[in-house]
Structure formats: C-alpha cells, structure tokens
VOKE-784917 format. One record per residue (C-alpha): x, y, z; residue number from 1. Coordinates in Angstrom, 2 decimals, decimal comma, padded with zeros to 5 digits. Example, Ala and Ser with C-alpha at 12.3 -4.5 7.8 and 13.67 -1.06 7.14 Angstrom:
c1 / c2 / c3 / i
012,30 / -004,50 / 007,80 / 1 .
013,67 / -001,06 / 007,14 / 2 .
% end
This chain:
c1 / c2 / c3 / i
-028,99 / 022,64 / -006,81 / 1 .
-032,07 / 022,96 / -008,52 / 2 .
-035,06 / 023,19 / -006,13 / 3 .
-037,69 / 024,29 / -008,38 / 4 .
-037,44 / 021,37 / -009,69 / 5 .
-038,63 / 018,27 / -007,45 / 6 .
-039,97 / 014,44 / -007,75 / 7 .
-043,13 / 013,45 / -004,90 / 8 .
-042,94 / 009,59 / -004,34 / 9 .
-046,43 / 007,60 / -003,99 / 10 .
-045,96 / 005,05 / -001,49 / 11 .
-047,13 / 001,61 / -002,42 / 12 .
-047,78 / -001,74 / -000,93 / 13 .
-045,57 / -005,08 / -001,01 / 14 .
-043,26 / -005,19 / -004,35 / 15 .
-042,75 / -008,09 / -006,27 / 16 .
-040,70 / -007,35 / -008,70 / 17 .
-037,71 / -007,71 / -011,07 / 18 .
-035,17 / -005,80 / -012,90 / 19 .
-031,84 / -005,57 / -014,64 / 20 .
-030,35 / -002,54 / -013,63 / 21 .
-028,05 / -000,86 / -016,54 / 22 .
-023,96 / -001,92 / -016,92 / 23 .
-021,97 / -000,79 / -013,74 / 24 .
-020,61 / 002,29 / -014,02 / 25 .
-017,41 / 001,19 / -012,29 / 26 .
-016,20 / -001,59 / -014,72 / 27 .
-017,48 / 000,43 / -017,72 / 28 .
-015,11 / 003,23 / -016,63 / 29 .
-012,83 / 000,59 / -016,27 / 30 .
-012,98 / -001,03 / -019,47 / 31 .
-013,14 / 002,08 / -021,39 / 32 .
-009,47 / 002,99 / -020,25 / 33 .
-007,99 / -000,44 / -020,94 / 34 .
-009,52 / -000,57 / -024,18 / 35 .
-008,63 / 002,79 / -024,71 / 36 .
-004,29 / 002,18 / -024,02 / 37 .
-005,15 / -001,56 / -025,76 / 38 .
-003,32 / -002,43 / -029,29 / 39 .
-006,40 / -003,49 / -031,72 / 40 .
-009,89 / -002,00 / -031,83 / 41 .
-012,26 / -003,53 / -028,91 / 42 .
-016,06 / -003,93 / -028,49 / 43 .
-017,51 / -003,21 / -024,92 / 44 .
-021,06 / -004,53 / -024,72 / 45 .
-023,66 / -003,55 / -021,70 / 46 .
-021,92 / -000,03 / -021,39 / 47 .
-023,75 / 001,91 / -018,98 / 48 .
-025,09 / 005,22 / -020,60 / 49 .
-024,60 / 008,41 / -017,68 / 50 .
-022,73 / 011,93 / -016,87 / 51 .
-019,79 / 009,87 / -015,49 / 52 .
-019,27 / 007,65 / -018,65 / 53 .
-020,35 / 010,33 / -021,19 / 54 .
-017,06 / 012,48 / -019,98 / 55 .
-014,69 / 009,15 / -019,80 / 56 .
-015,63 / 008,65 / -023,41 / 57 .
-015,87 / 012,14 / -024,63 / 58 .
-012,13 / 012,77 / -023,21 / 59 .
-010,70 / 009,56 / -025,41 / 60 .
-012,70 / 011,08 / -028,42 / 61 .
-010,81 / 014,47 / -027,77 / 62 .
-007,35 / 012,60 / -027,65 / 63 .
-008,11 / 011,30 / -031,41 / 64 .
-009,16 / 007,74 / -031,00 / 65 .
-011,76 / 006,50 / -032,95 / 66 .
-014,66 / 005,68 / -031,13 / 67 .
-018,48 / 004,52 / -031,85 / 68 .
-021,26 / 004,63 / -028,53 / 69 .
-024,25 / 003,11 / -029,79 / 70 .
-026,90 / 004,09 / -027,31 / 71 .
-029,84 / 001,64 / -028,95 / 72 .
-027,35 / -001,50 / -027,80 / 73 .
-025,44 / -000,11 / -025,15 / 74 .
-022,23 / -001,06 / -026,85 / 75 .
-018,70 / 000,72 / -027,38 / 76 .
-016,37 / 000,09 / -030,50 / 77 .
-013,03 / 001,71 / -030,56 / 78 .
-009,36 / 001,33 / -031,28 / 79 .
-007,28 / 001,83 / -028,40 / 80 .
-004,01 / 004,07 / -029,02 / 81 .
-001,42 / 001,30 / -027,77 / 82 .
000,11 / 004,47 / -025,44 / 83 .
000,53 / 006,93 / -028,23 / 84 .
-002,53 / 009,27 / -029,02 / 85 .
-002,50 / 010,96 / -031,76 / 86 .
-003,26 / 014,36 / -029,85 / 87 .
-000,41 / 016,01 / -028,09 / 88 .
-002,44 / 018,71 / -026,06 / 89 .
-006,12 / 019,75 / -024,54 / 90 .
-008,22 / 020,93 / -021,49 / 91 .
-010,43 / 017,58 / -020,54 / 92 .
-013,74 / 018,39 / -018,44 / 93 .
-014,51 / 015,24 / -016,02 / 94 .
-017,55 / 017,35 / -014,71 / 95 .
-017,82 / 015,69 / -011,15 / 96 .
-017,12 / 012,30 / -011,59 / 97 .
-014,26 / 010,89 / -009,55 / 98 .
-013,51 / 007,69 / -011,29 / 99 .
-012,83 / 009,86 / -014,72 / 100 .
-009,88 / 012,24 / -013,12 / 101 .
-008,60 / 010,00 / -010,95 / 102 .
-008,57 / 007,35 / -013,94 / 103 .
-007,32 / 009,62 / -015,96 / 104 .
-004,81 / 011,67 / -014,36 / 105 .
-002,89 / 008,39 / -014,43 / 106 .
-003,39 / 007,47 / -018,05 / 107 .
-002,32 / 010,26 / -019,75 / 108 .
000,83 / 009,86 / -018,08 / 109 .
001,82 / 007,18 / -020,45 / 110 .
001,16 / 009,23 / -023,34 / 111 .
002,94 / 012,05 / -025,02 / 112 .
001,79 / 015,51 / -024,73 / 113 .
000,62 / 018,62 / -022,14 / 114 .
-002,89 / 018,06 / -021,03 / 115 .
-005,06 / 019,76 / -018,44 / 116 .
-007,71 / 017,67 / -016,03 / 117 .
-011,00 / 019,74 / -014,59 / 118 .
-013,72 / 019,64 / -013,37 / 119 .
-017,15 / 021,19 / -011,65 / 120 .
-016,43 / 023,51 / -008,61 / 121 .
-017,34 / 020,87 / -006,13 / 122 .
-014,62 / 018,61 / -008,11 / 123 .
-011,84 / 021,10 / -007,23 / 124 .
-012,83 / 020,70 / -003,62 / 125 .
-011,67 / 016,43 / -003,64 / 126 .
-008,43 / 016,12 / -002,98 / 127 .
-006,22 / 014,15 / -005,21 / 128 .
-002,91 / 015,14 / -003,95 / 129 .
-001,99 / 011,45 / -002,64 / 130 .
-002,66 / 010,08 / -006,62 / 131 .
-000,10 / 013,06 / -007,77 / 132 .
002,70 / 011,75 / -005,17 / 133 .
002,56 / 008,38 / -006,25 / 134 .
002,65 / 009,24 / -010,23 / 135 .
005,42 / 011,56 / -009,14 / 136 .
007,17 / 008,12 / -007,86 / 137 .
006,44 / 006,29 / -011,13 / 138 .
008,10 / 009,27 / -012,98 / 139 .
005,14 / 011,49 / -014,02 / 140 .
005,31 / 015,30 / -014,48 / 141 .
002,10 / 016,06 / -013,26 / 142 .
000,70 / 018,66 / -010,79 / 143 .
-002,40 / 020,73 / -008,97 / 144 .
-002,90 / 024,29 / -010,78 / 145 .
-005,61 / 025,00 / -007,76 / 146 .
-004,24 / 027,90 / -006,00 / 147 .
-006,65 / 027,56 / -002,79 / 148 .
-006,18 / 023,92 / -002,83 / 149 .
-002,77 / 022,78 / -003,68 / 150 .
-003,69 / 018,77 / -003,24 / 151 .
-007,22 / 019,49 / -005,72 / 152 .
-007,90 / 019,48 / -008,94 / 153 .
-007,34 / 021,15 / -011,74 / 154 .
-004,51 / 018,95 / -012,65 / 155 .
-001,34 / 019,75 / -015,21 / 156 .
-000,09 / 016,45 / -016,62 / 157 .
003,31 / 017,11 / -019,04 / 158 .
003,17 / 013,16 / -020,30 / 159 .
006,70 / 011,08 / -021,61 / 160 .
005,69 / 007,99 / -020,45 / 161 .
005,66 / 006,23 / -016,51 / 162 .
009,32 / 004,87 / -015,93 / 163 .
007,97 / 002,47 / -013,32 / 164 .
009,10 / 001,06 / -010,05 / 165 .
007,60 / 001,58 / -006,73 / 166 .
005,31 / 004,53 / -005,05 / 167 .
003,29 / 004,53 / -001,67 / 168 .
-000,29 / 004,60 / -001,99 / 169 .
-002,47 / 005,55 / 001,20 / 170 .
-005,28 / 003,46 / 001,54 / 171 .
-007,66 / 005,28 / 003,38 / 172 .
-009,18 / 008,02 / 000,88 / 173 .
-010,10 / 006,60 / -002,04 / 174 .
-009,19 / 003,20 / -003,78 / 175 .
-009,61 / 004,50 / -006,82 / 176 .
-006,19 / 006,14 / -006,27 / 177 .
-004,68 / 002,81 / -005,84 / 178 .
-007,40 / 001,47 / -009,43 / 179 .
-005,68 / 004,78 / -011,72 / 180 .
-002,56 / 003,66 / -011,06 / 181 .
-003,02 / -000,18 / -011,80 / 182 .
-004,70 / 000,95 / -015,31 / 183 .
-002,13 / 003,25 / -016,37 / 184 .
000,99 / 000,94 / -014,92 / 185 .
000,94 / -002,07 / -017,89 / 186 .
002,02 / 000,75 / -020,26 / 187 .
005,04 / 001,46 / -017,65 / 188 .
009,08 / 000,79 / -019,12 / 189 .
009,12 / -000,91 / -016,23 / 190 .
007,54 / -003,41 / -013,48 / 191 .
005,78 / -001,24 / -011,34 / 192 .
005,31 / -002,05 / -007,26 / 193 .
002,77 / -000,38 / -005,09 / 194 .
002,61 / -000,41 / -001,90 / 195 .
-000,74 / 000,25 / 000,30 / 196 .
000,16 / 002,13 / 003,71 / 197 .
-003,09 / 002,29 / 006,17 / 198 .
-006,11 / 000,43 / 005,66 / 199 .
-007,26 / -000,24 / 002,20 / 200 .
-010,88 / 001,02 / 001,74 / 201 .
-013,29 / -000,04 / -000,57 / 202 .
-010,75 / -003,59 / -001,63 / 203 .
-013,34 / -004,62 / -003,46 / 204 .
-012,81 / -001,90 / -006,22 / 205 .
-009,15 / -002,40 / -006,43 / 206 .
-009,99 / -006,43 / -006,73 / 207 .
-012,49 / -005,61 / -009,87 / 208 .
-009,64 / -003,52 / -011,12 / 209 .
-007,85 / -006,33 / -011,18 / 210 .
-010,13 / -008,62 / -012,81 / 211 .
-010,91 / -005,74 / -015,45 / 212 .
-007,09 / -005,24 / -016,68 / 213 .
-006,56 / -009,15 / -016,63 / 214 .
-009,15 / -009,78 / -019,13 / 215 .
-007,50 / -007,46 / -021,52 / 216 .
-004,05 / -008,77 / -021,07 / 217 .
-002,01 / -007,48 / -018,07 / 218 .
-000,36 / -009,48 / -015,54 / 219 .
-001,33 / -008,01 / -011,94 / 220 .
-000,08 / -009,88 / -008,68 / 221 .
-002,46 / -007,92 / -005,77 / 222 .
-000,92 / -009,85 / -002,60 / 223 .
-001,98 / -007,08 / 000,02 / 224 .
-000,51 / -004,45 / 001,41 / 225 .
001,17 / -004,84 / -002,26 / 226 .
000,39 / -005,04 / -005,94 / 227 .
003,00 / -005,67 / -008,57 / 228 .
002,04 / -004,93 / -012,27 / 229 .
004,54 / -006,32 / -014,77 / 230 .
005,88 / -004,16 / -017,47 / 231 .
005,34 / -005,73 / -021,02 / 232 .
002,14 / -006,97 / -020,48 / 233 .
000,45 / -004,28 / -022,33 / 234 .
-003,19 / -004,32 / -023,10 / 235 .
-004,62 / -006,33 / -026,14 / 236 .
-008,24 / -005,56 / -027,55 / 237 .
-010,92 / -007,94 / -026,94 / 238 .
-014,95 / -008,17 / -026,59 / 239 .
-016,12 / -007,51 / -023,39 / 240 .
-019,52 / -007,33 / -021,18 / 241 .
-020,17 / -005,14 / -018,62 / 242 .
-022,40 / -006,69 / -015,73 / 243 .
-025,29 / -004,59 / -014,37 / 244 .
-024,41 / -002,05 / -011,88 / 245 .
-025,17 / -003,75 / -007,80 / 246 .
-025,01 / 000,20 / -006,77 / 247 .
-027,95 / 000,50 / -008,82 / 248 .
-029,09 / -003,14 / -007,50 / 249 .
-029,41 / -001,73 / -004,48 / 250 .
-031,78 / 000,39 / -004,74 / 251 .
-034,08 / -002,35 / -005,84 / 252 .
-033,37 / -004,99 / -003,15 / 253 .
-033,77 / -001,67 / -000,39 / 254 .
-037,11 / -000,77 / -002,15 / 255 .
-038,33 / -005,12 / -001,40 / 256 .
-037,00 / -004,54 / 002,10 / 257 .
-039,11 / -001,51 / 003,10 / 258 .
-041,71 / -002,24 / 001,57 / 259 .
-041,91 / -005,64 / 002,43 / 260 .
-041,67 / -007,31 / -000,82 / 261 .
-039,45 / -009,43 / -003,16 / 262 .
-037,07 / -007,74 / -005,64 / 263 .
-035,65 / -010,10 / -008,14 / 264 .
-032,22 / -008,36 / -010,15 / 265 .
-030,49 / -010,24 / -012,96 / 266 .
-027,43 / -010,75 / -014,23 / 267 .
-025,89 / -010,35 / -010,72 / 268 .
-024,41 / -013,21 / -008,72 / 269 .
-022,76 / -013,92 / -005,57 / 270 .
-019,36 / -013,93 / -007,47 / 271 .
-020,06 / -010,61 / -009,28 / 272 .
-016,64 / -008,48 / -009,62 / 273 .
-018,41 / -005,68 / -008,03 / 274 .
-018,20 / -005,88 / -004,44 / 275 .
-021,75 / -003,75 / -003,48 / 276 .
-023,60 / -007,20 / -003,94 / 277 .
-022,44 / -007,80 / -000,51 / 278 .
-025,38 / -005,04 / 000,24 / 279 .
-027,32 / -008,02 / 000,48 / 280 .
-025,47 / -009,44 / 003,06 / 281 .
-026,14 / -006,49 / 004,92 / 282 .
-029,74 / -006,63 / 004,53 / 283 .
-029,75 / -010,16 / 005,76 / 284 .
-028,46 / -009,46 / 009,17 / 285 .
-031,36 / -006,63 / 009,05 / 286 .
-033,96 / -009,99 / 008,66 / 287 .
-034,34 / -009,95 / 005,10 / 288 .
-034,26 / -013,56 / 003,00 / 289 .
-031,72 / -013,40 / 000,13 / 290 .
-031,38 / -016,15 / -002,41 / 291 .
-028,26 / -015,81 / -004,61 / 292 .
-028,90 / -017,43 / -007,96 / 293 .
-026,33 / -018,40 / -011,01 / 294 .
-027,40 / -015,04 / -012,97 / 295 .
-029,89 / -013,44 / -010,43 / 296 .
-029,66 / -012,22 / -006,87 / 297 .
-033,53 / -012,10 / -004,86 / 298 .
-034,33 / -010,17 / -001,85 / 299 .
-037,33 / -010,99 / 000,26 / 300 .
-038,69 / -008,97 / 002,97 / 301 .
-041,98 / -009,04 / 005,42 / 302 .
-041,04 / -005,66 / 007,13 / 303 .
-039,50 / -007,08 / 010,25 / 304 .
-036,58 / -005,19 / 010,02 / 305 .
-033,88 / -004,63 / 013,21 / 306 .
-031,62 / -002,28 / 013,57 / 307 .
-027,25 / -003,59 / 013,10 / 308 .
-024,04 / -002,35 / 013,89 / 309 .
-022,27 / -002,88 / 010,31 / 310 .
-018,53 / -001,99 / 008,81 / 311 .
-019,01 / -000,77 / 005,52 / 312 .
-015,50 / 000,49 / 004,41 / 313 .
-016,01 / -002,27 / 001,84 / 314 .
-019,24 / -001,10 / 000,43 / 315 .
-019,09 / 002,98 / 000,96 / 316 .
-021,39 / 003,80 / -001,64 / 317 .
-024,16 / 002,09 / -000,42 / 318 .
-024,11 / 003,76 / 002,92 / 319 .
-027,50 / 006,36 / 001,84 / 320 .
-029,47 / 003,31 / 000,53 / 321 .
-029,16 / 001,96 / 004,12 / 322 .
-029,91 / 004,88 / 005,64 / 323 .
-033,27 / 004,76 / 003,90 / 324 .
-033,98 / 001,04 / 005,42 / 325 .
-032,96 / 001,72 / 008,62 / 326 .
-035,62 / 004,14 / 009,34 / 327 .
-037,76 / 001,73 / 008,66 / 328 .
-036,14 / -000,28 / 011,35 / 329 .
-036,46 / -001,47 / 015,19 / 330 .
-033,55 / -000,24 / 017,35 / 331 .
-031,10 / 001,86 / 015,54 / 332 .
-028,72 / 001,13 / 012,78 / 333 .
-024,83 / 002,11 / 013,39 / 334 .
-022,79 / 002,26 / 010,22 / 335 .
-018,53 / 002,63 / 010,54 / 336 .
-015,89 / 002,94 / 008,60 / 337 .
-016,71 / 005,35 / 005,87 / 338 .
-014,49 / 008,15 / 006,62 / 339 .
-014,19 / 008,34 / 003,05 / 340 .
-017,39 / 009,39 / 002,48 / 341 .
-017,16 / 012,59 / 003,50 / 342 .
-015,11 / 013,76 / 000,66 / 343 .
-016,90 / 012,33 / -002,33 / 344 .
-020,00 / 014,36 / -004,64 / 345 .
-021,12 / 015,72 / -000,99 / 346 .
-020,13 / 014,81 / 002,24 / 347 .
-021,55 / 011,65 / 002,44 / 348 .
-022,17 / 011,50 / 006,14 / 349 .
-022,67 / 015,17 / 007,36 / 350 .
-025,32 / 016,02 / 004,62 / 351 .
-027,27 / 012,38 / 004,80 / 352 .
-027,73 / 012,82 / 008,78 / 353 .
-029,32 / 016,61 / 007,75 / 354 .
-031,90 / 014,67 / 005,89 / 355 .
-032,39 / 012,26 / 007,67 / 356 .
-033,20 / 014,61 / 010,81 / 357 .
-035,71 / 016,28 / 008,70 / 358 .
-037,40 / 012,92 / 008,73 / 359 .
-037,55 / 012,60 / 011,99 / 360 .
-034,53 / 010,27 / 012,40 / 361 .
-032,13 / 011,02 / 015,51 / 362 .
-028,66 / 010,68 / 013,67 / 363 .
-025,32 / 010,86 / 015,33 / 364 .
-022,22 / 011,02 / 013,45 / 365 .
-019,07 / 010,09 / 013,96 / 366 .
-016,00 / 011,30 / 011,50 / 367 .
-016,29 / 007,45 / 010,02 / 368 .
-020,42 / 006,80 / 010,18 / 369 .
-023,55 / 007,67 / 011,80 / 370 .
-026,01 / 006,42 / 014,59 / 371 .
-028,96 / 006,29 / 013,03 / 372 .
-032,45 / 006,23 / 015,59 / 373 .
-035,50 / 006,06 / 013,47 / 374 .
-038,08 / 007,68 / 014,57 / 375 .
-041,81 / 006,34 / 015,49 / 376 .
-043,31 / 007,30 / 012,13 / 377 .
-041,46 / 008,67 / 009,02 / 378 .
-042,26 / 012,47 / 008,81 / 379 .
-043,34 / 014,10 / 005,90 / 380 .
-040,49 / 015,99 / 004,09 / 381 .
-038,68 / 018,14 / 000,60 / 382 .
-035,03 / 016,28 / 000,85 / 383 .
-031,96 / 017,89 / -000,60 / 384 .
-029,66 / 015,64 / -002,60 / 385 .
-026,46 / 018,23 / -003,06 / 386 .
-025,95 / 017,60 / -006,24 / 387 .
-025,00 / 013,79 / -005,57 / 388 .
-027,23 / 010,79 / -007,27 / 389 .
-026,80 / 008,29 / -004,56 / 390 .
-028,50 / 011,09 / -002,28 / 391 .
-031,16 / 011,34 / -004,39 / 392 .
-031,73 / 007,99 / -005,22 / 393 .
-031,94 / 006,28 / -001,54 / 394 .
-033,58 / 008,82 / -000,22 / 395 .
-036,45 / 008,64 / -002,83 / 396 .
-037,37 / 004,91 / -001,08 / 397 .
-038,34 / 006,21 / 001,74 / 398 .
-040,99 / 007,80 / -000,18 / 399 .
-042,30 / 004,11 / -001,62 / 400 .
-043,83 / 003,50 / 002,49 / 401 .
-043,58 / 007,50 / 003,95 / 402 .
-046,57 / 010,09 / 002,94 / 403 .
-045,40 / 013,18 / 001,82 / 404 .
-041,93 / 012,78 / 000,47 / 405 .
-040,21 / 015,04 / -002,65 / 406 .
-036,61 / 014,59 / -003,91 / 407 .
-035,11 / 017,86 / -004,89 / 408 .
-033,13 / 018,01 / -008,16 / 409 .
-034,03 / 014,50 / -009,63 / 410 .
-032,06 / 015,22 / -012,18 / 411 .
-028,82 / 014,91 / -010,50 / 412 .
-029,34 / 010,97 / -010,93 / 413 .
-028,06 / 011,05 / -014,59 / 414 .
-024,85 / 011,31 / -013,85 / 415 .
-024,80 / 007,15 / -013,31 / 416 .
-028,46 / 006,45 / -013,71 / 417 .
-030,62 / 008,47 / -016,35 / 418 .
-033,50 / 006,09 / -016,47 / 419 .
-033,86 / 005,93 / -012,55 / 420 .
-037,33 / 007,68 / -011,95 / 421 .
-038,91 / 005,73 / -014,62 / 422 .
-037,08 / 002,15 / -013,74 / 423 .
-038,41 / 002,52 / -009,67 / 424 .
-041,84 / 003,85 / -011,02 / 425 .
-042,41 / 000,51 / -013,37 / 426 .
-040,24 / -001,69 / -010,67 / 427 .
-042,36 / -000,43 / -007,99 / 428 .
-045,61 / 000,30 / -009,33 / 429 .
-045,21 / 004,04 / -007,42 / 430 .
-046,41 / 006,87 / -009,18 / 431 .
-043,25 / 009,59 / -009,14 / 432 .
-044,43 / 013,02 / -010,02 / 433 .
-041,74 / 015,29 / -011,63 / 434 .
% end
C-alpha cells in the first residue's frame, strides 16, 4: 500500500451530469476467453483498458495466439486457437485479479500442455480449491502448489482436454467458479452438467456468462440449481461490443445521490447483462428518482436519503459504493448477504467498517454484512483502500460533500478503472489533488 501517495477530494454542490463509463470489465474478461477457444479470428469492440484485462490478454499472447489491443478504439482483434494453442508450457501472472485465474484455470484445461497460474501475495490468500474439485470431476489434472494454503493459488494445470459430465459446484463463494467452468465446458468431449449446491451468489454473473458464450456459439441450458452445456457447440468468432461497466456506473449515480444531483450514464439499460444496474434499484428505496431509458439509465437525488435493510448477494461488488451513501443517510443502512466479500482483493466487510469508523460511522458487522449508523456530520479523514479499487473508489464520494477527505493509494484503481480520478473530477466538477 502506498501511503505517500494520496488523492484530497473537493466537495462540490448538486451534480448534473453525464457519462459513459468504459466497457465492463466482467464481459470483456468474458469475451476475451470465448474468443480466445473460438475457430476464426474475432473483433471485440468497447474493451475496457485495466490491470485485470491487461493480464487476461497478456496470458493468451503468451500461449501464441495472435492478438492486436488497440488502445485509441478500445477494440481487440485476434484468432482464437479452436482448443489447441500453439504453446505447450509457461508460468502465467494474473496479478490480483480473480476473474483471470479463476477464468483461466478452467480454460487451459482444454488445451494441451503443463502450465502454471499465479498471482500477487494477496492472490495466494483466495481460495480456489472448490473450482479445482469440480475440474477434477470434468477430468482435469490440475492442482494447488501453495504449501500454506492447499485450496490457494498457485495453480499446476497438466492440460489433455475436459472429458465432460457432471461436477458439484458450491454456490456460496464465488460465481465465478460456476462462470470458468461454463467458458471452458463447450470445448468438453462431452455434455457437461453442473450442479449448484447452496445458494448461488452473485446469479447475475453466471446469467451474463451465459449470454456472453451464447453469442459466440454455445448452447447453455442454466435451469437452476443446474446448468447443462452441450458438447459440440464449440465457439465460432464473431464481432462483439462490450457495454459500459454498471460497477463503474455506480459510482456516478452514488456521486448524484450524495450530492443531491442528477447523474445521467449511457449505454446502460434496465435489460443490461450486467446485473449491478440493479444498484439503482437500491438507491430508489434510499429516495432517489431513477428513470431507466432505451440506452441510458438517470439518477436523481435532492439529499433526502433514509437509511434500508437491503440483500445484496446479487450485487456484492457494489456493497463500498453504498457504504459511501449511507452515511449520508437518516437511520442506518443494513446490508446482508455478502459473505463473499470477505475473501475478495481485501476483506470486503471487515476493512470497509475500519474506514468507515474513522469517519465517524458506527458499523457493525456481521460474517454476511454490516450495520451501518452514520454519524451526525462526516468527519474529516486519510482512508486506506488495501490495495482494492472498489475501496478506493466509493470511498473517494464521500469526499464530493465531506471536508477533509484523502484516498490513499489512488493508484490501486487501474486495475479496472485507469481514468477514474480524472472521469469523477470532469463528471463532478471536484477538484482531486494527487
């Protein structure tokens, strides 16, 4: 953590504003990997630019395919492998991003060749031993090489190809368990049936999987607690768009409710495939206005805020960006069923109530949420972000209405949002000092 290096947040009055956020991070991660196991060469437009896709791309340039990221367009040309790279071997750094291990733990199954999976310290800390079962059940050869942590990374994958059939999935830690092995199953010799045991967090996620592997070809049946992916249906290159990232939307449409304004982002709809536009939703039963449009979502606020009591197993990762509106809040705000959380960049729940107490916030946690009190008057205050973007980038509203707030390690936003700091400066009209 780098806390010489900080960001101090003017506040501002009402915002009325608009933005389109850059491509979501989740579908370009997404795309890239069905592309990437497609027959044919493919062109991904609106590909979001960050730490989290630079390593998803990097590791399919390492396995040999050819690849062009044009940064100027935000576009991604490449010819996907059809299952059979033409590099047998390598150690792949994912730095800390989830979605590219998980992702690709189950990919490289389906090729041929030894290949090792790390990551940053913190990644070998996120367990990943449920994933490695249920590849295990499909037929992989893969396992943990962490001594200390036999269910963390780093993982050894020796890859001949998934035979298919059926594996148990547990819903409760991360659906993006449940998303690496929907990607990777097309490429399977045969049909492959998973079954979800537990709760399903985050369904959303697995439903935008879905949609994602669909558009380039695969048959997928999700008829929960089960998903059946038929063998044979194999992924065929195609031009596809990428949507603006709603994680990032948030931000925006939190900014319009604490500062009583109106935040206007495009190219999002009620029927987006990314499930955090149901933020909104959230923010409604907190008294906002919300006006979903064909290709633009609006938030309006006039400050009136009140405290909920909200499930947001759904919609985990925008858990800090309502932590930042409910201090702004009357009567407290209880959020539930994000057990999850705790096990992701930081733990999402123990280290957010830290910061929020040093604003003045009484926070109770449970081991799925957090009471959240605010306090009569936001106290000044240097925040922590752990290393974790969404920490740094919800907690850095609070600044657009408190005096006297600084974000340590800005920087840590780049792995899914590079631009941040200068998009909320010209979105909010807020002058962020780095």
């Amino acid at each position: 953590m780098n806390q010489a290096n900080s960001a101090s947040i003017q506040p501002v009055g009402s915002i009325d504003s608009s933005i389109r956020p850059p491509g979501s991070k989740s579908i370009t991660n997404r795309a890239l990997v069905c592309a990437a196991l497609a027959q044919g060469k493919s062109t991904l437009t609106g590909v979001l630019a960050s730490d989290d896709t630079r390593v998803m791309i990097e590791a399919w340039i390492q396995l040999g395919l050819e690849l062009d990221h044009d940064l100027s367009v935000a576009e991604v040309s490449l010819k996907g492998c059809a299952g059979s790279s033409s590099v047998t071997s390598g150690d792949i750094f994912v730095g800390n991003s989830g979605t590219t291990i998980r992702f690709l733990a189950a990919a490289l199954c389906v090729l041929q060749g030894e290949f090792r999976l790390d990551g940053v310290a913190r990644m070998r800390e996120r367990p990943i031993g449920d994933l490695l079962t249920a590849l295990r059940e499909l037929g992989a050869q893969v396992d943990s090489l962490n001594s200390e942590k036999s269910d963390c990374p780093p993982i050894h994958i020796v890859a001949s190809g998934l035979s298919g059939g059926k594996a148990q999935v547990k819903g409760d830690i991360s659906s993006q368990f449940l998303s690496g092995l929907m990607l990777a199953s097309p490429m399977a010799e045969s049909d492959v049936g998973l079954e979800i045991v537990g709760d399903l967090v985050s369904v959303p996620y697995v439903e935008m999987t879905a949609e994602v592997m669909r558009s380039f070809g695969a048959r997928v049946d999700l008829e929960f607690p089960r998903i059946r992916i038929q063998a044979g249906s194999k992924y065929q290159a195609r031009e596809y768009s990428i949507e603006p990232d709603a994680s990032a939307a948030s931000y925006f449409w939190a900014a319009a409710a604490i500062t009583g304004g109106l935040a206007e982002v495009k190219g999002l709809s009620r029927g987006s495939l990314q499930g955090d536009v149901g933020f909104c939703d959230v923010l409604a039963q907190m008294g906002c206005e919300v006006d979903y449009g064909d290709n633009q979502i609006t938030v309006r606020s006039n400050r009136q805020l009140r405290g909920i009591e909200v499930n947001m197993a759904n919609i985990s990762d925008t858990v800090q960006t309502l932590a930042a509106v409910a201090l702004f809040a009357a009567g407290p705000t209880t959020v539930r069923g994000v057990a999850h959380n705790r096990v992701k960049e930081t733990d999402r729940i123990g280290d957010l109530a830290t910061e929020l107490r040093k604003l003045g916030a009484d926070v109770t946690e449970f081991d799925d949420g957090m009471k959240i009190t605010p306090p009569e008057k936001v106290q000044p205050a240097t925040l922590d972000t752990y290393d974790d973007h969404r920490m740094a980038m919800s907690l850095a509203l609070t600044g657009l209405r408190a005096e006297g707030i600084k974000i340590n390690d800005p920087d840590c936003t780049s792995k899914t949002y590079p631009g941040y700091w200068d998009d909320l400066a010209t979105f909010s009209g807020s002058i962020i000092r780095r």
